[in-house]
Structure formats: structure tokens, C-alpha cells
C-alpha positions as CSV (number, residue, x, y, z in Angstrom):
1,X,0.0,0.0,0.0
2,X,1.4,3.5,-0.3
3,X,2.0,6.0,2.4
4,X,-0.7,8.6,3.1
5,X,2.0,11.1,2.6
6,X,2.5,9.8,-1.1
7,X,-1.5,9.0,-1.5
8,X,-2.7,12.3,-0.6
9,X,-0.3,14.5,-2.7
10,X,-2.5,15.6,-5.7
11,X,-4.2,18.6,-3.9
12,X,-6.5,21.0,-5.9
13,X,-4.2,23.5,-7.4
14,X,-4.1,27.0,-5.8
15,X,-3.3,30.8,-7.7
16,X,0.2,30.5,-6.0
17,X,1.6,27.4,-7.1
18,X,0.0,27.9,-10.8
19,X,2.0,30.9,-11.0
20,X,5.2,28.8,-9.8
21,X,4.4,25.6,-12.3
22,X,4.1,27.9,-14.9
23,X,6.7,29.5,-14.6
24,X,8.9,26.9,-13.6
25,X,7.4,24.7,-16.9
26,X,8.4,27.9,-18.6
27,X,12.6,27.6,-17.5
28,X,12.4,24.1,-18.8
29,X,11.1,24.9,-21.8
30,X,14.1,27.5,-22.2
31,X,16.8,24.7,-21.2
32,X,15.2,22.3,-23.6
33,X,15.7,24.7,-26.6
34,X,19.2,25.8,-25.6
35,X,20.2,22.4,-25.1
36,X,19.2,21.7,-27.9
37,X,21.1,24.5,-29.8
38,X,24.2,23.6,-28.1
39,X,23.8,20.1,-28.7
40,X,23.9,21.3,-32.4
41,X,26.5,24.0,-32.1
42,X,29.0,22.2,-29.9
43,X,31.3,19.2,-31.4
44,X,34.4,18.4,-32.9
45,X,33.8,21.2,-35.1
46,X,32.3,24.5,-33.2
47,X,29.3,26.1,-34.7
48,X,27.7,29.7,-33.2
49,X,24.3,29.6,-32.0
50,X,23.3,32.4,-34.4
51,X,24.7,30.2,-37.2
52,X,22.9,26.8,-36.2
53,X,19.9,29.3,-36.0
54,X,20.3,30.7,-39.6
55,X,20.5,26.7,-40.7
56,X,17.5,25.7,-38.8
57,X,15.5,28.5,-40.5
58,X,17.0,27.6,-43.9
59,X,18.8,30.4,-44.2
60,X,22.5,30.2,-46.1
61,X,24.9,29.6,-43.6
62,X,28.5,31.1,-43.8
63,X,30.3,28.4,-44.3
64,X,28.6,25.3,-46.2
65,X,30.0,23.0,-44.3
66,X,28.4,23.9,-41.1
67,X,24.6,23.4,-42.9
68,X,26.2,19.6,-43.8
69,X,27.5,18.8,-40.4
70,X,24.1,20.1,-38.7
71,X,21.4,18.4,-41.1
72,X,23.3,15.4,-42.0
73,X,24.7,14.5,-38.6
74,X,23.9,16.6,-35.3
75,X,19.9,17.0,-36.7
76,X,19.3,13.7,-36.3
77,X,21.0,13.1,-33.6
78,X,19.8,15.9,-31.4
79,X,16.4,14.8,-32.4
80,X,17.4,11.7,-31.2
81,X,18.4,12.7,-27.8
82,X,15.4,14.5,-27.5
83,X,13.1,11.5,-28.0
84,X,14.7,9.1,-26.3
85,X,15.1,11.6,-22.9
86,X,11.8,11.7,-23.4
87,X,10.3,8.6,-23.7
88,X,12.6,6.6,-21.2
89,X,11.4,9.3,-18.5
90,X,7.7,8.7,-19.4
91,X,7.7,4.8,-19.5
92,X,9.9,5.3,-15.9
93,X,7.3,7.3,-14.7
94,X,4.5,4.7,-15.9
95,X,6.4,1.7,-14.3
96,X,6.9,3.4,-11.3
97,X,3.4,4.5,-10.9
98,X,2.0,1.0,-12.1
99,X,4.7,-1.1,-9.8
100,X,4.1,1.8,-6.8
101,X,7.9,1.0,-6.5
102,X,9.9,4.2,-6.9
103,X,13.2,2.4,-8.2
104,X,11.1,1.1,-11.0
105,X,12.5,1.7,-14.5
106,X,13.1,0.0,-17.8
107,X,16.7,-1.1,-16.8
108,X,16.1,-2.2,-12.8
109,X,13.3,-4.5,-14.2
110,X,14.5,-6.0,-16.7
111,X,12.6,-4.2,-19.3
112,X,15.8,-3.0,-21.4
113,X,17.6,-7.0,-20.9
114,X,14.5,-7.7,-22.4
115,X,14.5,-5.0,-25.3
116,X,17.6,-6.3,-25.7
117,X,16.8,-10.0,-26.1
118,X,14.5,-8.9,-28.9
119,X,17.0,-6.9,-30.6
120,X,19.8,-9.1,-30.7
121,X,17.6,-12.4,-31.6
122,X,16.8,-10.0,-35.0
123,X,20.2,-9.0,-35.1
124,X,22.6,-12.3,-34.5
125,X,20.3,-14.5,-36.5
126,X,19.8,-12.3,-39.3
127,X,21.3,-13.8,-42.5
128,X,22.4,-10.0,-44.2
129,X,25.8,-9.4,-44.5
130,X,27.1,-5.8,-43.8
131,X,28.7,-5.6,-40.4
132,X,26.6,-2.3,-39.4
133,X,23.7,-3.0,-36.8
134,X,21.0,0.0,-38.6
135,X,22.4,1.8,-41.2
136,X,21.4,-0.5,-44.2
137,X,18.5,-1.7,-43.2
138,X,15.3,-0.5,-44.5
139,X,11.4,0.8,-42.8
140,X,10.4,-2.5,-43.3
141,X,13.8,-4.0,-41.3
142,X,13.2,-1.0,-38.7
143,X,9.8,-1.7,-37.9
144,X,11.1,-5.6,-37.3
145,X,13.4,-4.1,-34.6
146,X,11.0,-2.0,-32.6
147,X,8.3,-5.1,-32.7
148,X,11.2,-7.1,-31.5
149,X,12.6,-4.7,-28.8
150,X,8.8,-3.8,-27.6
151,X,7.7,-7.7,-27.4
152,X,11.1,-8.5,-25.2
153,X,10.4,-5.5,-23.2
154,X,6.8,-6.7,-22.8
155,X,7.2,-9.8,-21.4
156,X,9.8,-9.1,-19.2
157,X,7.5,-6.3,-17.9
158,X,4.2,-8.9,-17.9
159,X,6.4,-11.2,-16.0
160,X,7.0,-8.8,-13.2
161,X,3.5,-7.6,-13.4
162,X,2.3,-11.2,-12.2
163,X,5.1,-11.6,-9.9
164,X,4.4,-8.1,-8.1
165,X,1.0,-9.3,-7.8
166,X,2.2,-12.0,-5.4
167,X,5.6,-9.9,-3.8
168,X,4.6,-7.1,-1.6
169,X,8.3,-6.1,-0.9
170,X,9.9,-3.4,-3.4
171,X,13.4,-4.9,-2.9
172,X,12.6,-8.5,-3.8
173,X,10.7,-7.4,-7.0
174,X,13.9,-5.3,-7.9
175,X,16.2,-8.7,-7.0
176,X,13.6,-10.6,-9.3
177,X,13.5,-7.9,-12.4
178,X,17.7,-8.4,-12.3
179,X,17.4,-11.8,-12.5
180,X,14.6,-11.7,-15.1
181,X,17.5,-9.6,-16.7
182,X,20.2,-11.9,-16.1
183,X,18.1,-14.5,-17.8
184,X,17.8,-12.8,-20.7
185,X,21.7,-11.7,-20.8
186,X,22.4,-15.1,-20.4
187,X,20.3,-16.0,-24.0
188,X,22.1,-13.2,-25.3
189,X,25.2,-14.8,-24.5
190,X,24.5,-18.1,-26.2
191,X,23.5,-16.4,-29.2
192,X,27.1,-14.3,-29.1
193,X,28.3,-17.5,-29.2
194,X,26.8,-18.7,-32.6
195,X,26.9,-14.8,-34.6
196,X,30.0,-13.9,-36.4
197,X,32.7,-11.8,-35.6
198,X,31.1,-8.7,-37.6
199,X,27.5,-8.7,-35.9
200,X,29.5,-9.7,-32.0
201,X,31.1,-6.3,-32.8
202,X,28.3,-4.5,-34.0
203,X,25.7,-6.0,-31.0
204,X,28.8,-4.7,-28.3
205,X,29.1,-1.2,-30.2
206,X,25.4,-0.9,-29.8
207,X,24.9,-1.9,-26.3
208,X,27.0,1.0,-25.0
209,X,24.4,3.0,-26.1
210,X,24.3,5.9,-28.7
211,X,22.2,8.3,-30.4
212,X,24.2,9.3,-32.9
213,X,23.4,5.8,-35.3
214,X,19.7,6.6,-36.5
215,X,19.7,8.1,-39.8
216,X,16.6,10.2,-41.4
217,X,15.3,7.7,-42.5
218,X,14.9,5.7,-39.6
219,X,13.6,8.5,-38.1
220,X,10.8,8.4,-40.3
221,X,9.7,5.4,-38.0
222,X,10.9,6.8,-34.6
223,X,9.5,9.5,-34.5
224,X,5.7,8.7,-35.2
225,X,6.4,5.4,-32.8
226,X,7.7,7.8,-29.9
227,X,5.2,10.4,-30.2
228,X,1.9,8.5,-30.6
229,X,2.8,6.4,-27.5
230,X,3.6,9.9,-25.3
231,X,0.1,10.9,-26.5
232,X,-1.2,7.4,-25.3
233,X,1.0,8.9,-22.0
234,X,-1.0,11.3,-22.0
235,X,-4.3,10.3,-22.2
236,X,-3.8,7.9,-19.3
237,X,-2.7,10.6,-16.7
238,X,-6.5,10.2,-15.2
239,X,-6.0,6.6,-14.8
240,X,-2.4,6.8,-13.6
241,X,-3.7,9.2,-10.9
242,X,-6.2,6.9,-9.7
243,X,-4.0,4.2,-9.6
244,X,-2.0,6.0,-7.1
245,X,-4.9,5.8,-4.6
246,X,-5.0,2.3,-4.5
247,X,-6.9,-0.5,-7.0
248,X,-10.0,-0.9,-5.2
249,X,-10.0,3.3,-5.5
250,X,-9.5,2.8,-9.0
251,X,-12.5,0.2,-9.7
252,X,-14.7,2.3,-7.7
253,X,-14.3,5.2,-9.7
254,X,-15.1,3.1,-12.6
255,X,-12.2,2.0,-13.9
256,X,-11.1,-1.3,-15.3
257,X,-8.2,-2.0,-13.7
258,X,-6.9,-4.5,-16.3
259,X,-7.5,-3.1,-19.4
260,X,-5.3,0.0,-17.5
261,X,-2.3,-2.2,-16.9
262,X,-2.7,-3.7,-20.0
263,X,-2.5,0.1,-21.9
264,X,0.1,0.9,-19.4
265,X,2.4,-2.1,-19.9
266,X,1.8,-1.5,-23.8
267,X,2.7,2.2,-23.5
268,X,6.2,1.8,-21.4
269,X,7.1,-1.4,-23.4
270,X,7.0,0.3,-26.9
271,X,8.5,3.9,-25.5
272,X,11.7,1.8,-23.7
273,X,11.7,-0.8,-26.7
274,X,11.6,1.6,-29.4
275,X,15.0,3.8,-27.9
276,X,16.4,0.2,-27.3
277,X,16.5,-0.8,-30.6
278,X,17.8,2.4,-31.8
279,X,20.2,3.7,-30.0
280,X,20.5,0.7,-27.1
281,X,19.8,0.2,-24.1
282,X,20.1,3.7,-22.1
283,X,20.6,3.3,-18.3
284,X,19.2,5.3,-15.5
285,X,17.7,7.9,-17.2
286,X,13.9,6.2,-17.0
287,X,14.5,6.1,-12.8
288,X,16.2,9.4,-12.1
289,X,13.7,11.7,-14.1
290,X,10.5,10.7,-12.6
291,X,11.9,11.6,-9.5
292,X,13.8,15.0,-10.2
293,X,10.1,16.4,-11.5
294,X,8.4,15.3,-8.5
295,X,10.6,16.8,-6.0
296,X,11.1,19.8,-8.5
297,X,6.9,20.1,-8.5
298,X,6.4,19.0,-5.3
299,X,3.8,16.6,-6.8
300,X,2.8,13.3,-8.0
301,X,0.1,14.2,-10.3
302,X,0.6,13.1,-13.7
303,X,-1.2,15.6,-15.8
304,X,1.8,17.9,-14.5
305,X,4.6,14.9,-14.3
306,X,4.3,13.7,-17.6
307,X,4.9,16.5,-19.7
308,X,7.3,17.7,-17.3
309,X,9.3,14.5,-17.5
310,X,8.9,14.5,-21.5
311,X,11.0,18.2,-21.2
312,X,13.3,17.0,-18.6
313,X,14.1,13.8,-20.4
314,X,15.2,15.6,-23.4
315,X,17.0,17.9,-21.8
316,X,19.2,15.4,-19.7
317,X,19.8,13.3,-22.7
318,X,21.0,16.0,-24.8
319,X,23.5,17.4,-22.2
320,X,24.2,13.3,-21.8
321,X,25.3,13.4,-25.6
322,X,27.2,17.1,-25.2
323,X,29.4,15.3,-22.2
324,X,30.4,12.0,-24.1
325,X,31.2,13.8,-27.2
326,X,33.1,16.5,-25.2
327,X,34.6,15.2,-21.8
328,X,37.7,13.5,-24.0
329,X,38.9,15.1,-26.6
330,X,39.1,13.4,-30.0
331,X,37.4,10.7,-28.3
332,X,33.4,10.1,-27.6
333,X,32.8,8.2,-24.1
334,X,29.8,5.7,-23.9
335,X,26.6,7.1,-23.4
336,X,25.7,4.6,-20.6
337,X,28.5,5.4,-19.0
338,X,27.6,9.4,-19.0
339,X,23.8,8.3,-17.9
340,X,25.6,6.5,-15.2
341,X,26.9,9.6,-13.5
342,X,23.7,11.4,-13.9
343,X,21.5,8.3,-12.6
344,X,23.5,7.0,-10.0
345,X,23.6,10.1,-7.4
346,X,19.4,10.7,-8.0
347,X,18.9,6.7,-7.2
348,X,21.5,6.9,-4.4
349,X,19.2,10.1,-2.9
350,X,16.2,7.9,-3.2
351,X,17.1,4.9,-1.6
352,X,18.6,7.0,1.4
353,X,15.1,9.2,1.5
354,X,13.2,6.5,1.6
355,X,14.4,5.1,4.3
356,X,14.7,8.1,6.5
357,X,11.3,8.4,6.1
358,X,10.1,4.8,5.1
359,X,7.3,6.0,2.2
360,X,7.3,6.5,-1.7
């Protein structure tokens, strides 16, 4: 069950703390677009703002080169960042609410190993033979990947939906999603053993986790995939709420508690599969945003967390890509590694917080 503290924390919004929301949804706004620009204007090569400006308006730039680096390379990948911020902080935020567990997240669970399981059974037993993971495969191909990633993540997900069902403790369902995930590394494994050299290389590249490997035209299918499931995000935030207040709440306000689970689990499984099979499985991210804009709002309601989390998520991811590009020069660090750092201090804070004051 979950604390009154946590229960009770979706008051009726006064003048006061509209003003502060708004304004404060306002800032984020801001840093999302000048991450954004710097994530475009900062690099091996450096670009001013006012230039990346002139090249996002399709305006001539002053040197040509700088309008082929932006649109052919930091474009997509920028975009990138932005929806896979996104989308891992709103399927945390989903899995958290749904699991009432507040170290919930694609990669605790499992969900990602499972992503991952999907990805690399397409991937290793794949008969094609160019050594690069994405870039020659077509929409068709790309779809295939996202159905694989979002069926592993899925089930992994389903499984620990049954088990939590039956485990009260928070703890022994995170010990159970690792070992759902150790599972599933452990199939991985076997089929590293049976791939060739090429796609072994190409499966390790892609598990450290990068956004700058999707292409245009795979956008073309990320995009759509990412933003119709946030709008399903959305759409649930009523639902989400009432989950919060407990399932027997829930059914007496009329809803139908399984076919909720069932949208939720279908939501978080295609946002975290999608951004697994494109740019791998990104750690911490989906448990360390949820949190940050509920302390930062001083709420749990989602019609405020969700497109809060969407902002922050971008914005984290982006300056995620700006430190692994920059931190070494000539050299570009792993993004998990960089999401690391970021994740591991918030998820440090909330195990410590929760058990100073033993709620969620």
C-alpha cells in the first residue's frame, strides 16, 4: 500500500503554485531549446548559436560545411536525444506509478535485458551481411526491430506484473527484475556464441548505447512510434492518478483495472523498446527523471509529471550526448557510462530518502 504522505499529494491547485508551475514549466522549456542548440553547435567542429539558428531556418549559412554537419549529422541526432530523454522518462514514470515502487524503470526491471533480447535475436540470426547494426536496413527491417525490442520488453514487464501481484516487498521485486534480466543476458550470450565476428562487434558497439546511429530515414519510424505512445502517455494521466490511490480506489471510480495495466504495460514497453532498438539500451535515465520532477513540482500528479518528465528527459539526454562527445577530446565516451553519473547520485538520494522516512 502506499503511504498517506505519497496517497494524498494531488491537492486542488491553488493561484500561488499555478504561477510557480508555470513559470517553472516555462525555464524548462528554455533549457530544452538551448540544449538543444548547443547540442547542435558544440562538437568536434564548433558552430555559433546564431549560425545553427540561420541553418535551422534555412537560411544560407557562412560556411557550407556547417549546414552539412548540422542536417546530416547533429539534426538527427539531437532529435534523437530529444526523444529518447523523453520517452525513457515517461515509461519510468509509468512503471513506477504502475509497480508503486519508486526504483522502478526500464533497466532495474528488466525491461531493457528484455528489449535487448529482442534486438539481438533479429540482429545475430539475421542472415544480411554488412557488419553495421542499422544503417542499411530499411522501414520495413526498422519496424522488425521496434516489434522485436517492444515484445522482449513486454514480457519481461508482464512477468513482473504477475510476480508483483504476489511480492509485496519493493526490494525482492527489484532482485527478481535483475534476475529476469540476467536471464535474458544469459540467452544473449549463447547467441554471441553462434553470430560472427562482424554482428558480435556491431551487437557490443550498440549496447554501449548511442544516439548518434539513427539516420533520417529511420527517423521516419521513430519518431511517429515515440510520439503517438507519449500521447497514449497522456491520455492515461486520469487513470495513472487513480492508480495512485489504490486499485480498489480505482475500480470504484469506474475503472477497469486490467485493461489500464494492460494500456500501461503496452505504452512503457513500446516507449523503452523503441529507444532500445535504436540507440541501445540507455541506463538510468527512465529512474532518475521521474523523481527529479516530482521533488522539482512538489507533486505526483501526472497531468503535471508527464509533460514535465517528457522536457526533462530531453534535456538530460542532450546534455548526456554534449558530455560524451566533449569530456575526452578526440574521443566520444559511452553514453551509458555518461547516464551513469547522472543516474546514480538521484537513485543513491532515493534509496537514502526512503528510508529516512520509510514512504514512496
Amino acid at each position: 500500500m502506499l503511504s498517506k504522505k505519497y496517497k494524498f499529494k494531488i491537492p486542488l491547485i491553488t493561484q500561488k503554485a499555478l504561477v510557480f508551475k508555470t513559470i517553472t514549466f516555462l525555464i524548462i522549456l528554455v533549457s530544452l531549446i538551448l540544449a538543444f542548440l548547443l547540442d547542435l553547435a558544440l562538437g568536434s567542429v564548433a558552430i555559433p548559436i546564431d549560425e545553427v539558428v540561420k541553418i535551422l531556418l534555412g537560411q544560407e549559412a557562412e560556411k557550407v560545411t556547417w549546414t552539412h554537419i548540422i542536417l546530416k549529422f547533429r539534426l538527427p541526432k539531437a532529435l534523437t536525444a530529444t526523444l529518447a530523454g523523453a520517452a525513457l522518462g515517461v515509461s519510468g514514470l509509468q512503471m513506477q506509478t504502475l509497480f508503486k515502487n519508486p526504483l522502478a524503470g526500464p533497466f532495474a526491471l528488466g525491461i531493457s535485458s528484455g528489449a535487448s533480447l529482442g534486438v539481438a535475436l533479429v540482429v545475430l540470426t539475421a542472415s544480411a551481411t554488412t557488419p553495421t547494426l542499422l544503417a542499411d536496413l530499411g522501414i520495413i527491417s526498422d519496424f522488425g526491430l521496434v516489434i522485436a525490442a517492444s515484445l522482449g520488453a513486454a514480457s519481461v514487464l508482464g512477468m513482473m506484473l504477475v510476480v508483483s501481484r504476489r511480492v509485496q516487498d519493493t526490494m525482492t521485486l527489484l532482485i527478481l527484475g535483475l534476475l529476469f534480466g540476467y536471464a535474458t543476458s544469459a540467452i544473449v550470450s549463447i547467441l554471441l556464441q553462434f553470430s560472427s565476428k562482424e554482428r558480435i562487434q556491431s551487437y557490443i558497439m550498440w549496447t554501449f548505447g548511442s544516439f548518434a546511429g539513427v539516420t533520417w530515414k529511420q527517423l521516419v519510424v521513430l519518431i511517429p512510434v515515440i510520439l503517438l505512445s507519449l500521447l497514449g502517455a497522456v491520455l492515461q494521466s486520469k487513470s495513472l492518478n487513480a492508480l495512485l490511490l489504490g486499485e480498489s480506489y480505482a475500480r470504484s471510480l469506474g475503472l477497469t483495472v486490467q485493461k489500464t495495466r494492460f494500456s500501461i504495460i503496452t505504452s512503457a514497453s513500446i516507449l523503452a523498446g523503441a529507444i532500445t532498438a535504436f540507440c541501445g539500451p540507455i541506463a538510468f535515465l527512465g529512474v532518475a527523471i521521474p523523481h527529479l520532477c516530482r521533488n522539482l513540482f512538489n507533486t505526483s500528479d501526472h497531468r503535471i509529471l508527464i509533460p514535465s518528465v517528457t522536457m526533462m528527459g530531453a534535456i538530460l539526454a542532450l546534455f548526456a550526448d554534449l558530455f560524451s562527445q566533449l569530456a575526452v577530446s578526440q574521443m566520444v565516451l559511452p553514453l551509458n557510462a555518461v547516464t551513469a553519473l547522472i543516474g546514480t547520485p538521484v537513485v543513491t538520494w532515493v534509496i537514502l530518502r526512503r528510508n529516512s522516512q520509510k514512504s514512496f
